[in-house]
C-alpha positions in Angstrom: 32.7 149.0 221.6 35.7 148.2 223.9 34.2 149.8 226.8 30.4 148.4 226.0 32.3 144.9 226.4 33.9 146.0 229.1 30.4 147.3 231.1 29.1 143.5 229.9 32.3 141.6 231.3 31.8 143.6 234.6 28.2 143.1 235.0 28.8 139.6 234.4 31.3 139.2 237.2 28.8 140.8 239.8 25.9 139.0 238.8 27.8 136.0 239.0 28.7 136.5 242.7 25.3 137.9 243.4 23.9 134.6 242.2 26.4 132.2 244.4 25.3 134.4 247.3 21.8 133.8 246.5 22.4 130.1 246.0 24.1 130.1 249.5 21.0 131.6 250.5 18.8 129.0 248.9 20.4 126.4 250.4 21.4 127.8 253.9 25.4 126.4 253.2 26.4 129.3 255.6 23.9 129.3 258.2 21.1 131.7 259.6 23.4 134.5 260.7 25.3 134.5 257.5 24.2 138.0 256.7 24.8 140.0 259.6 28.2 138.1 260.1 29.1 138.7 256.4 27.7 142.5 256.5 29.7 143.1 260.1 32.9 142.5 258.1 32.4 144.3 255.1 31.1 147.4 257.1 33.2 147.0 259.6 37.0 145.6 258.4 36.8 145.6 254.8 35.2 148.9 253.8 37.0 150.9 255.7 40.2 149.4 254.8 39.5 150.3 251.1 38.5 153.6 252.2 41.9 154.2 253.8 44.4 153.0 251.4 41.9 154.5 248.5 41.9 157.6 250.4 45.8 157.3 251.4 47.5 157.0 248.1 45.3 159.2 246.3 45.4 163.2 244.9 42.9 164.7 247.3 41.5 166.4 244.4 39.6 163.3 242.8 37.4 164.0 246.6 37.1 167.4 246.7 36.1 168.2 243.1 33.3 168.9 241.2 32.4 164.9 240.8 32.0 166.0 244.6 29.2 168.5 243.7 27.6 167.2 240.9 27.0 164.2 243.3 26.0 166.2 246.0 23.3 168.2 243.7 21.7 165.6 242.1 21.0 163.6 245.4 19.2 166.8 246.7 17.4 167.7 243.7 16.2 164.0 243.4 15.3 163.3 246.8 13.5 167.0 247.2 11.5 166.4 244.0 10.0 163.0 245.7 9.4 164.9 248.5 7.5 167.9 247.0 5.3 165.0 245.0 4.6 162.6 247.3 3.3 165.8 249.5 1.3 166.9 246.9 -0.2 163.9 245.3 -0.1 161.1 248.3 -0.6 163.4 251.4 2.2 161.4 253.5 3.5 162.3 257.0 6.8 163.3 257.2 8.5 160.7 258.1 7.6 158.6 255.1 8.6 161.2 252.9 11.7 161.3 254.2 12.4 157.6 253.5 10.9 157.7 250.5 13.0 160.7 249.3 16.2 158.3 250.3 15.0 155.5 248.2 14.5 157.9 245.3 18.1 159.8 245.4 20.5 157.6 248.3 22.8 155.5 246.3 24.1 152.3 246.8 27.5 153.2 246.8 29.5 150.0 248.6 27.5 146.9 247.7 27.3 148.0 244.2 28.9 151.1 244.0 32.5 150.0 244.5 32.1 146.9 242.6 30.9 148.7 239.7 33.2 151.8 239.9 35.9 149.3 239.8 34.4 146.7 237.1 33.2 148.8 235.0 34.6 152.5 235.7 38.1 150.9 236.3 38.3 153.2 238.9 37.7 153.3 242.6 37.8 156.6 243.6 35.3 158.2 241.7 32.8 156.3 244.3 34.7 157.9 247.4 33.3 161.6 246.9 30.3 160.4 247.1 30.0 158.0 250.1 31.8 161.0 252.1 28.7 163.1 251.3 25.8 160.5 251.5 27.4 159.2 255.3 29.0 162.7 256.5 26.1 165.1 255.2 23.2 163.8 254.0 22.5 161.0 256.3 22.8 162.7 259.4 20.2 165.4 257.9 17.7 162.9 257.1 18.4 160.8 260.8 18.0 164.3 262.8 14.8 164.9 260.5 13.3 161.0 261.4 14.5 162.1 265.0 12.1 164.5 265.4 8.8 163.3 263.5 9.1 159.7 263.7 9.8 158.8 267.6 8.2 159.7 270.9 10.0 162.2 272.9 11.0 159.5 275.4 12.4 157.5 272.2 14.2 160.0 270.9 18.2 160.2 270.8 18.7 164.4 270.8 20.1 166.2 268.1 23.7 166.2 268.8 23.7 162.4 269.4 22.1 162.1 265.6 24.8 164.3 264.3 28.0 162.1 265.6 26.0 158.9 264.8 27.8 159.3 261.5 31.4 159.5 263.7 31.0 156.3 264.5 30.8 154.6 261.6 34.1 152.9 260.9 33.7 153.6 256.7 33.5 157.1 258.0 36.7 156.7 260.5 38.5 155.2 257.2 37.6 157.5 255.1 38.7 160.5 257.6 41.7 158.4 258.4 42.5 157.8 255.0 42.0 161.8 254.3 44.3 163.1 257.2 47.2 160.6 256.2 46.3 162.3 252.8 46.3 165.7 253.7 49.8 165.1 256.1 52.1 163.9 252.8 52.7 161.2 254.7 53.7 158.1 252.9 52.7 154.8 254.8 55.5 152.0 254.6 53.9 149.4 252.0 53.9 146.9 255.3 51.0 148.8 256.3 49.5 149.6 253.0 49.7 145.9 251.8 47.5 144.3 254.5 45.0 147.1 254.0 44.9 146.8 250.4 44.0 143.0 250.9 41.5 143.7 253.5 40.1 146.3 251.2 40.1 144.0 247.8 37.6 141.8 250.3 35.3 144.3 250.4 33.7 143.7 247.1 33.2 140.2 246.2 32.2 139.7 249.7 29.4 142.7 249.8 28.0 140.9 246.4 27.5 138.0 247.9 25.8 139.6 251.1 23.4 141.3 248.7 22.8 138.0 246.9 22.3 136.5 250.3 19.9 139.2 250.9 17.7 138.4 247.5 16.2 135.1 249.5 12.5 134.9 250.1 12.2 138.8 249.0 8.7 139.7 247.5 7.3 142.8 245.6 4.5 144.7 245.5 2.7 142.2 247.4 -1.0 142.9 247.3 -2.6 144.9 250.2 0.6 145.8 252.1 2.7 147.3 249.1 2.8 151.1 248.8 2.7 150.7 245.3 2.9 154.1 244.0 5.4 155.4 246.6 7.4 153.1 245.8 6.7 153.6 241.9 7.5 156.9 242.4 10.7 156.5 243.8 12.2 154.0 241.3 11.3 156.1 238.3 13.3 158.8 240.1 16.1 157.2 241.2 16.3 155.1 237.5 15.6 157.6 235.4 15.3 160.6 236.4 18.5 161.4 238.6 20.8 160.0 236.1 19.7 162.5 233.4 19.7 165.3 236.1 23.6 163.9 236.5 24.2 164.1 232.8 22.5 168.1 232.9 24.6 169.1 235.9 27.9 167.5 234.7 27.8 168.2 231.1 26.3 171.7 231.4 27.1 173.1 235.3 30.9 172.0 235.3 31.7 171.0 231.3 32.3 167.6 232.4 33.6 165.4 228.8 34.7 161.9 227.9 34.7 159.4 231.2 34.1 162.1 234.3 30.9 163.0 232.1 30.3 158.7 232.5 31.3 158.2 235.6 29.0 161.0 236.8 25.9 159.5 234.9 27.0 155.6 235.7 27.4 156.7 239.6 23.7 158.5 239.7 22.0 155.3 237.7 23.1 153.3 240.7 20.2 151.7 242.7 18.7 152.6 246.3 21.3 152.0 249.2 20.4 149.6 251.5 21.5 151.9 254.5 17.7 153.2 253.4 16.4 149.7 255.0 18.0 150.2 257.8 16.9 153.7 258.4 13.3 152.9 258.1 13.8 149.5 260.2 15.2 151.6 263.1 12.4 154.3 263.1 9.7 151.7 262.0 8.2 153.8 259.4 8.4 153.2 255.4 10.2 149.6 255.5 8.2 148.3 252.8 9.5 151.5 250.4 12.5 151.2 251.1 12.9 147.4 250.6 10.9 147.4 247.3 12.9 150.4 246.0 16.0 149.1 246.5 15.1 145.2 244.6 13.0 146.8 241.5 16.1 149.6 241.3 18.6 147.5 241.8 17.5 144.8 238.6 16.7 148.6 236.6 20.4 149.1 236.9 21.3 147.0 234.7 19.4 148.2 231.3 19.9 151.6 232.7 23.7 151.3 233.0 23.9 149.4 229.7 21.6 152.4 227.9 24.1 155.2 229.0 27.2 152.6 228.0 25.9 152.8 224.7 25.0 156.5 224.5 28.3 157.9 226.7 30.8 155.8 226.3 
């Protein structure tokens, strides 16, 4: 019951900031350019902060484990199934698959993620395994993939410039920096570790209220423009199907018990990413998928989460 209250009390603190954001959206208190000014400093200062001092003063095991793999499998299982169906039964070109096979099994693992892992996991680093894989591995497989089938060859970037795209993401530089300071024994003086701890405790309250920000003007399955059963069939996988394919792996593949067998299930229930959005906006194929996907999974979440509270915890 404790930890039932606990998931309530930490849902209730996100949706709270989720709400002001959307109020500030409302509004327009913080302007037009609120979002990409407010998403530039999580993605670029505060997120990669938390990734470094999570990453610094932590075992390296709790990242290379088997919350690692069971993270790793699911993603691919999920996302492959959607792409084998949507084949099958919708007959879409490649490069809708592909973003409809993120929006089914790419999880939102900073704007919600962390927030959660830390609210309601009480624990930050079971969120770092994965982010590693999604940004290091399975992005850059998916980007080479939309690369190829997507663009014209005059449009397209070349398959080693994909591949270091992900290089170049400063969570990704955190993370790495955070691994090699980890890996060296080193023990930063806490005059360096206190400034990135405060940078990093930004991260979250102000990626919730980005997302909330977000939420303004958003519609679903509008009429004659929505692929409605693309986008259908990605929510049910992401809601329900990947965290049970979590729970199978975890419980059964690697004996997973007690909170790592929660954690993994609570981390796979976790909606579409928004990185998805961004994708699709750059290629110009699948926008409306991803978008839809990650609202309708993001609000499933919440039941979801609360169901495997009650049955896990």
């Amino acid at each position: 019951m404790t930890r039932v209250s606990g998931v309530i009390s930490g849902f209730t603190v996100i949706f709270i900031v989720v709400a002001i954001g959307y109020v500030l959206g409302r509004t327009g208190t913080l302007g037009e350019h609120s979002v990409p000014v407010l998403s530039r400093v999580v993605f670029f200062v505060c997120t990669p902060a938390l990734m470094i001092h999570s990453l610094a003063t932590n075992d390296l095991s709790v990242v290379f484990s088997s919350t690692l793999a069971v993270a790793a499998s699911t993603a691919v299982i999920v996302g492959a199934l959607y792409v084998a169906i949507a084949w099958f039964w919708l007959r879409r070109p490649i490069p809708e698959l592909v973003i409809g096979g993120l929006s089914s099994s790419y999880v939102n693992s900073v704007n919600l993620g962390l927030p959660i892992a830390i609210f309601v996991l009480d624990d930050a680093s079971f969120i770092a395994p994965l982010l590693l894989f999604q940004i290091m591995l399975y992005s850059p497989l998916a980007l080479v993939t939309l690369d190829f089938t997507a663009l014209p060859g005059t449009e397209r970037s070349g398959v080693w410039n994909t591949i270091k795209t992900p290089l170049a993401n400063p969570i990704v530089v955190g993370g790495l920096i955070g691994l090699a300071i980890s890996l060296a024994g080193w023990h930063p003086p806490q005059a360096l570790l206190s400034p990135l701890d405060m940078l990093g405790q930004a991260s979250v309250p102000l990626a919730l209220l980005t997302f909330g920000l977000t939420l303004t003007g958003v519609k679903v399955f509008a009429k004659g423009t929505s692929p409605r059963r693309d986008i259908a069939l990605a929510a049910v996988l992401k809601t329900a199907l990947m965290p049970a394919i979590a729970y199978v792996l975890a419980r059964w593949g690697f004996g997973m018990t007690g909170d790592h067998l929660y954690a993994q299930v609570v981390i796979a229930a976790l909606p579409t990413a928004q990185n998805v959005l961004v994708y699709a906006t750059r290629y110009r194929r699948g926008e409306i998928i991803a978008r839809d996907s990650a609202l309708i999974t993001t609000i499933a979440a919440i039941p979801v989460i609360a169901i495997i509270t009650a049955a896990l915890a």
